[in-house]
C-alpha positions, 0 to 999 in steps of 0.5 A: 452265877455272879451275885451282885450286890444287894440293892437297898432301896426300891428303884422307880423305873419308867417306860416311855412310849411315843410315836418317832418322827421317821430317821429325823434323830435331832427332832426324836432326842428332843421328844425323849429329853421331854419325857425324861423331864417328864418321868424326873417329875414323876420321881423315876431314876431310869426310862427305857424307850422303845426299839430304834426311837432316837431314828424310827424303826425305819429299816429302808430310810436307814439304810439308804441314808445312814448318816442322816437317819441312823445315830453316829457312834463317835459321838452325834450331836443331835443328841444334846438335847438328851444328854442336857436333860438326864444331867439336868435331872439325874435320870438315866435314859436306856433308848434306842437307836439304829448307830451307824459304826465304822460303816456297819448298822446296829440295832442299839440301846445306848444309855446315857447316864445321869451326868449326860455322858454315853455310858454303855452301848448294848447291840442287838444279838437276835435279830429278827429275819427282815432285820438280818440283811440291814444289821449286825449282831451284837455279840454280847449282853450288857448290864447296868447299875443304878443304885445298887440294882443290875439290870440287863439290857434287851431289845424287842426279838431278844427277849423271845429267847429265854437265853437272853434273859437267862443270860441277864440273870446269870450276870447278876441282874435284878431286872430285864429292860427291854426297849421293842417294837411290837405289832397289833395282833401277834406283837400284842400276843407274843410279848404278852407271853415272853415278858412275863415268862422271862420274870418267873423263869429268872425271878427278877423283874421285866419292863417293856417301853414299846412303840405306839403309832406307826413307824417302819410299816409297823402298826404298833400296840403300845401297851408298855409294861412292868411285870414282878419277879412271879410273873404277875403284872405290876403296871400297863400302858394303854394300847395307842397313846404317848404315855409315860408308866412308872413303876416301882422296882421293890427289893424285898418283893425281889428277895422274897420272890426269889426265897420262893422260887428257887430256880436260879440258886438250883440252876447255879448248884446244879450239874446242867451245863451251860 
């Protein structure tokens, strides 16, 4: 396990959750610069956005048409309005598009930095079944830093797999971020189970910025959330409404979690391999 640098401060994070305009990118970036402004006002350094915002879920317009619906790896334009607000504001936005690359498609969370400039890409490892023959898989985790917290980089199928955030926490990371797309009924279920499992599991915290309305099909649940490093829910976005949540990320509540519960110091020290 690398051991990352203490953070000193708390970190006030934001989920954003709103309803994408199908595979019209330029008219979804100018929806996420908004609501970066919006969580800025609201004190937050980061907002993570659902699974595929900047293009809608969308799997068939995506890939019938890429280069209008999905966003452009070399760089797209459509995204101005984004990059002008995070450098505006100094937010860091974590969103979520489907990118077209080298004429393949990717399940994506692309970060765009407090001075307005893509700084990291992470893709999709787990895909789910109806995603298997539209995507690729990423082929590796990515992790972040912003003011001294590391935080781990998921997308929606991700984060059923505790590997995945296991992974997160192996690299370092203090927090989970997790942009989805969950579903009424079993979607409301299952990341009700995973998200906080992934917490207690790794004693750090886990934040969910899903979808609410329709996209793709997909009747969505909203309901983003933040849970602690035990576990226990921190802050809960309602189930239908564009809604931005912000929550504190508290290191001394993250140190004592991890005082208590010593699962990923005894995993480091132990003999099980990996």
């Amino acid at each position: 396990m690398i051991t990352a640098p203490w953070p000193s401060h708390p970190l006030r994070v934001a989920a954003a959750q709103a309803c994408p305009a199908p595979g019209d990118v330029a008219a979804n970036a100018a929806t996420a610069a908004t609501m970066v402004r919006e969580a800025a006002e609201a004190g937050a350094r980061v907002v993570v956005f659902p699974e595929k915002f900047l293009t809608g879920y969308e799997p068939e317009l995506i890939r019938a048409d890429p280069e209008r619906c999905a966003v452009r790896a070399g760089g797209d334009a459509r995204l101005a309005a984004l990059r002008e607000a995070c450098r505006d504001t100094g937010v860091v936005a974590v969103v979520g598009a489907a990118v077209h690359d080298a004429g393949e498609l990717y399940v994506s969370a692309l970060v765009i930095d407090s001075d307005g400039n893509r700084a990291a890409r992470y893709d999709k490892q787990m895909l789910f079944r109806s995603e298997r023959h539209i995507y690729r898989p990423g082929r590796a985790g990515c992790s972040i830093e912003v003011d001294g917290w590391r935080l781990g980089l998921g997308i929606c199928y991700d984060s059923g797999f505790p590997e995945h955030a296991r992974a997160a926490a192996l690299d370092g990371c203090h927090a989970y971020l997790v942009g989805a797309l969950f579903s009424v009924g079993n979607g409301h279920h299952e990341s009700r189970m995973w998200f906080p499992a992934r917490a207690f599991d790794n004693t750090m915290y886990t934040v969910l910025a899903n979808h609410v309305g329709t996209t793709g099909g997909w009747h969505t649940c909203g309901s983003s959330a933040v849970w602690d490093p035990t576990g226990r829910l921190v802050a809960e976005a309602g189930p239908a409404e564009r809604e931005l949540l912000v929550a504190d990320l508290d290191p001394e509540h993250l140190r004592r979690a991890r005082e208590a519960h010593t699962m990923l110091a005894d995993l480091a020290g132990s003999a099980m391999p990996r």
